[in-house]
C-alpha positions as a Python dict, from the first residue, in 0.01 Angstrom:
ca = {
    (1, 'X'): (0, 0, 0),
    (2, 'X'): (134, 320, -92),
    (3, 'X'): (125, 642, 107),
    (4, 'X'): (-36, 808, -183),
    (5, 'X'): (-389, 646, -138),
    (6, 'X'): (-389, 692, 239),
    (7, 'X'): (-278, 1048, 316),
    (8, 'X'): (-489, 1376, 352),
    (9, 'X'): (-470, 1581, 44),
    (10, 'X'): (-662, 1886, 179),
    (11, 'X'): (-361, 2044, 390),
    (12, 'X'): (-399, 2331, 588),
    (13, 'X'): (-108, 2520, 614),
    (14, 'X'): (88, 2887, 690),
    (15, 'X'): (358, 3114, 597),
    (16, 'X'): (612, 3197, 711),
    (17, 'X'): (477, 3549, 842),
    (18, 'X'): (223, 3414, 1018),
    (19, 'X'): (193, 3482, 1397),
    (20, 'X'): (266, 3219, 1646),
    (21, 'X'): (-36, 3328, 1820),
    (22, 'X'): (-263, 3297, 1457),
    (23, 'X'): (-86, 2945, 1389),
    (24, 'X'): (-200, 2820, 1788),
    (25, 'X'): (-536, 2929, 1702),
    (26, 'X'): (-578, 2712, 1401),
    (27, 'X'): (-421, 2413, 1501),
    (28, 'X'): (-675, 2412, 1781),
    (29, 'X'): (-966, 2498, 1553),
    (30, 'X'): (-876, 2222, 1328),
    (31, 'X'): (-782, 2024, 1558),
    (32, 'X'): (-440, 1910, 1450),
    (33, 'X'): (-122, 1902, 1616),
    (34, 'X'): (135, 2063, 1323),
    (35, 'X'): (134, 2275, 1001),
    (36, 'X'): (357, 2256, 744),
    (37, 'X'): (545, 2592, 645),
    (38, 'X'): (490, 2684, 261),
    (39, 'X'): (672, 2940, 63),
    (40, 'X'): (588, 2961, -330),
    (41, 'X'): (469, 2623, -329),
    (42, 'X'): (732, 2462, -167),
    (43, 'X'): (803, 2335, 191),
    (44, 'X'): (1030, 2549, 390),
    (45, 'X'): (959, 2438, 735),
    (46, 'X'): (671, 2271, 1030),
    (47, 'X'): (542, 2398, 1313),
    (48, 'X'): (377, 2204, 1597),
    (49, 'X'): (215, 2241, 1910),
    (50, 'X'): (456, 2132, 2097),
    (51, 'X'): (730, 2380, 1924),
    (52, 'X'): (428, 2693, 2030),
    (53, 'X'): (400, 2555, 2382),
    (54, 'X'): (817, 2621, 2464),
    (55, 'X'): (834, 2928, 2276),
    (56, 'X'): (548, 3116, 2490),
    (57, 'X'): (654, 3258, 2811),
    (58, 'X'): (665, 3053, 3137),
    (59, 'X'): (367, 3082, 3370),
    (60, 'X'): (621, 3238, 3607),
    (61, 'X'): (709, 3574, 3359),
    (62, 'X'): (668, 3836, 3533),
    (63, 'X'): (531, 4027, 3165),
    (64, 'X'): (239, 4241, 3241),
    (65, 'X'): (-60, 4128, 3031),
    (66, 'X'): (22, 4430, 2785),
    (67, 'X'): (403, 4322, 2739),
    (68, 'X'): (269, 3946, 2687),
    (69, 'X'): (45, 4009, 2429),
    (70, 'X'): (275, 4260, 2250),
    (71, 'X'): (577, 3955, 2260),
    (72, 'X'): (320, 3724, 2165),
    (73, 'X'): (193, 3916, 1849),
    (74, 'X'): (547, 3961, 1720),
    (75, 'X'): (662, 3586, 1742),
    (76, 'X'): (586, 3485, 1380),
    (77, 'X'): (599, 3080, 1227),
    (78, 'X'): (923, 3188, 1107),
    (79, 'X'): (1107, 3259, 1488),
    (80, 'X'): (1000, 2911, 1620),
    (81, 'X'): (946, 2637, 1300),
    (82, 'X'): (1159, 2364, 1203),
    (83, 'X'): (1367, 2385, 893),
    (84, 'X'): (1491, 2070, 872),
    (85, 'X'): (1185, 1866, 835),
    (86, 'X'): (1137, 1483, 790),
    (87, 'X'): (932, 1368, 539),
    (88, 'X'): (834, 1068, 305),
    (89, 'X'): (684, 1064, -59),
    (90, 'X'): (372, 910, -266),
    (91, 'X'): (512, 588, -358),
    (92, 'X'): (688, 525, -65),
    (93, 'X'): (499, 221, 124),
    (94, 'X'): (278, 328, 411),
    (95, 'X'): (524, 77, 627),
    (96, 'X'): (825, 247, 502),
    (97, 'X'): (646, 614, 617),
    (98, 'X'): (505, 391, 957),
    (99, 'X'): (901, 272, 1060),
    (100, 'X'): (1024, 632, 987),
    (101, 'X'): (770, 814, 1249),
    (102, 'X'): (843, 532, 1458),
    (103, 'X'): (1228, 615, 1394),
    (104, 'X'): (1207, 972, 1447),
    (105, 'X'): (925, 951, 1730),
    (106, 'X'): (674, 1171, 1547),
    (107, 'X'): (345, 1138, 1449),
    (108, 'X'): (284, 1258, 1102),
    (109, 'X'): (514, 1344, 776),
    (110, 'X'): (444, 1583, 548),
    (111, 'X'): (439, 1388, 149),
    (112, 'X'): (616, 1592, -69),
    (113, 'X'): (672, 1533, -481),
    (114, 'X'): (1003, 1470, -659),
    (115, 'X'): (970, 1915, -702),
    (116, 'X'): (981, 1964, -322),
    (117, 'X'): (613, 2067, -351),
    (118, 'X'): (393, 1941, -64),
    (119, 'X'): (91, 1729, -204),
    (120, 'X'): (-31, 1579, 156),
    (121, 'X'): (49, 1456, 537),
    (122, 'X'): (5, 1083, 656),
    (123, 'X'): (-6, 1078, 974),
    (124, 'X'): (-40, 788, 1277),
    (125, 'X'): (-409, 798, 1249),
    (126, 'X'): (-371, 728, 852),
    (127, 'X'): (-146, 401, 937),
    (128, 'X'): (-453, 293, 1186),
    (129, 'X'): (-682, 299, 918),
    (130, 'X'): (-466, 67, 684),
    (131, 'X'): (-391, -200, 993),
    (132, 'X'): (-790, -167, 1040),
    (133, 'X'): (-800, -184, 624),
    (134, 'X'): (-553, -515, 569),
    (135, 'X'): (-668, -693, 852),
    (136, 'X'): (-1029, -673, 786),
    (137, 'X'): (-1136, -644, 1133),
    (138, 'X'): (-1495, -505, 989),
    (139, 'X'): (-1565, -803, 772),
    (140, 'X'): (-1486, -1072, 1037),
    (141, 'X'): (-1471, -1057, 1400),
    (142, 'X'): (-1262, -1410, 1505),
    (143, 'X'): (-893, -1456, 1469),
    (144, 'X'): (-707, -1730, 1464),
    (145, 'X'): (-351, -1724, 1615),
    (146, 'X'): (-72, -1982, 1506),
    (147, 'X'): (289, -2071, 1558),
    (148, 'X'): (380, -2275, 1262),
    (149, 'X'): (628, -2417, 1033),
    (150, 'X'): (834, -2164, 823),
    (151, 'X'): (824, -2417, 513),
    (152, 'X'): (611, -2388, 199),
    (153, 'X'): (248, -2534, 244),
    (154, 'X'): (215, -2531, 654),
    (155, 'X'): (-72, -2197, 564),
    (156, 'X'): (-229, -2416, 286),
    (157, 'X'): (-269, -2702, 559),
    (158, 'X'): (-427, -2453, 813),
    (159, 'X'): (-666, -2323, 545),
    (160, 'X'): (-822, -2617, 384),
    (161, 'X'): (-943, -2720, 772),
    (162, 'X'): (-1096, -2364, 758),
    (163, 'X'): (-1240, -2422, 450),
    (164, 'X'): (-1364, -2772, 503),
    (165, 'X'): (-1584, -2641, 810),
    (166, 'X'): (-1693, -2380, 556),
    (167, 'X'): (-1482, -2067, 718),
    (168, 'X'): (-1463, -1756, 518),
    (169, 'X'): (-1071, -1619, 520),
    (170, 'X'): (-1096, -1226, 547),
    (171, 'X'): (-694, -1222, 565),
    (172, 'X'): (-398, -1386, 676),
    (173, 'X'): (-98, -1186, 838),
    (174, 'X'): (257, -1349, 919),
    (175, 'X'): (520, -1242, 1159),
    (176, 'X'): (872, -1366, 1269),
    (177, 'X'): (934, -1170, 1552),
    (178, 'X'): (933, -1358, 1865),
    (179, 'X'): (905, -1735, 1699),
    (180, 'X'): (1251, -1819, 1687),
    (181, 'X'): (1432, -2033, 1437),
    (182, 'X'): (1215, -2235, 1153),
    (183, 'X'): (913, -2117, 1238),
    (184, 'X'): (650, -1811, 1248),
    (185, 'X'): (334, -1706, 1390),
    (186, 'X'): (26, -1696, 1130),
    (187, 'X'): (-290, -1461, 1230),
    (188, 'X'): (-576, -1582, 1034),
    (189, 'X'): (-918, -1397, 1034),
    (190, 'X'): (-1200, -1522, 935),
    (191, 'X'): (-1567, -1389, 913),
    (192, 'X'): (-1842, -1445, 1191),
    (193, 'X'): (-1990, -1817, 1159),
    (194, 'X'): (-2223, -2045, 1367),
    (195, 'X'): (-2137, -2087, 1732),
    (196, 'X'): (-2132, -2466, 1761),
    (197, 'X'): (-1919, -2501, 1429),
    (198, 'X'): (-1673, -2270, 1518),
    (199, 'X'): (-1651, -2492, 1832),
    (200, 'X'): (-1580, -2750, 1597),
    (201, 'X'): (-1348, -2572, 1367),
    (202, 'X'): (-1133, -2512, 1682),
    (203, 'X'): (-1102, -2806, 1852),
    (204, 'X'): (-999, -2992, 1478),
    (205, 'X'): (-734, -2670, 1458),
    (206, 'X'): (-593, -2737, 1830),
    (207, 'X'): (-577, -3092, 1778),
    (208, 'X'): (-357, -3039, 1419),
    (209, 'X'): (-146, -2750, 1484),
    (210, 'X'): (5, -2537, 1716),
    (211, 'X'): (-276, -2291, 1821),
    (212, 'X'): (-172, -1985, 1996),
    (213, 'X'): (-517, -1882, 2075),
    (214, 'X'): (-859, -1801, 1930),
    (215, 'X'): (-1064, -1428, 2008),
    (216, 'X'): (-1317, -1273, 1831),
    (217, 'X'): (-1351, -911, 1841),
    (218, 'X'): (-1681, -743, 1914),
    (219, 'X'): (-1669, -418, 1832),
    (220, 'X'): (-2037, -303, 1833),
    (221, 'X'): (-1961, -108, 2200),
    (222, 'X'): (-1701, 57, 2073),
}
């Protein structure tokens, strides 16, 4: 999946003249937590809350409310944005732009074009949406957990049991972390089917194969 069909095209974003106080006032409006910087089209810097909240003065000043305001109004995007500024492009994976926040401990990157021009933001809420998206958590509510064989055919074997107790697959993820050598753990979903024969269904899969355990999701209090 590339970042391109997951991130926000309608950017809001600010100048470089802008005031601190004026770029505060619509990340709160819009409820968002940075803005990129845009000059002529291009990218020249991002400001976040976070970089607003330790430029304004401490609690403690001793600034009349006059003298606040005044320092306050003259503090511009410019005094207080970052310059260099981290970012991924449109046909970069969505796991590629995923381990770089994760890298860099942010939470969103601004997409810019092979011209420097800023065409979006993906952003931690985006990447949500495609682990919601690939593992299908809307169109089937149990999972199936597995530690199996990491040879060619041990899925196939786990699937045609499915299948022969007339499970629907909605998707099937893989991991190696944490398995060790020659093996992996296998996350099968499948979608919502008759109590009693998904009774069944386990008790054949537990008896065959190493099952790590079996949930199913219920997500209509959430």
């Amino acid at each position: 999946m590339l970042v391109r069909g997951w991130m926000t095209t309608d950017i809001i974003t600010v100048d470089e003249e802008t005031s601190m106080m004026k770029a505060g006032q619509i990340m709160k409006q819009n409820l968002i937590h940075r803005l990129p910087v845009v000059k002529d089209g291009e990218m020249v810097g991002i400001v976040t809350d976070r970089d607003i909240k330790e430029a304004s003065p401490s609690k403690a000043t001793t600034l009349d409310v006059h003298e606040l305001y005044y320092l306050l109004s003259e503090l511009t995007v410019k005094d207080i944005m970052q310059r260099k500024v981290i970012t991924c492009g449109p046909d970069d994976t969505v796991e590629r732009a995923a381990v770089i926040m994760l890298e860099h401990n942010v939470s969103g990157l601004p997409v810019v074009n092979s011209d420097g021009r800023l065409i979006g933001i993906i952003t931690k809420g985006d990447v949500f949406k495609v682990l919601i998206s690939i593992t299908g958590i809307y169109r089937g509510g149990v999972q199936f957990a597995f530690k199996l064989a990491d040879r060619p055919g041990s899925i196939k074997e786990v699937a045609d049991v499915i299948r022969k107790h007339g499970g629907s697959m909605v998707s099937i993820l893989t991991s190696y972390d944490s398995c060790g050598e020659d093996c992996r753990h296998v996350f099968i979903r499948i979608a919502d089917m008759d109590k009693d024969k998904l009774a069944v269904l386990a008790t054949e899969l537990e008896e065959n194969f190493i099952l790590l355990y079996t949930v199913k999701d219920v997500l209509k209090d959430i």
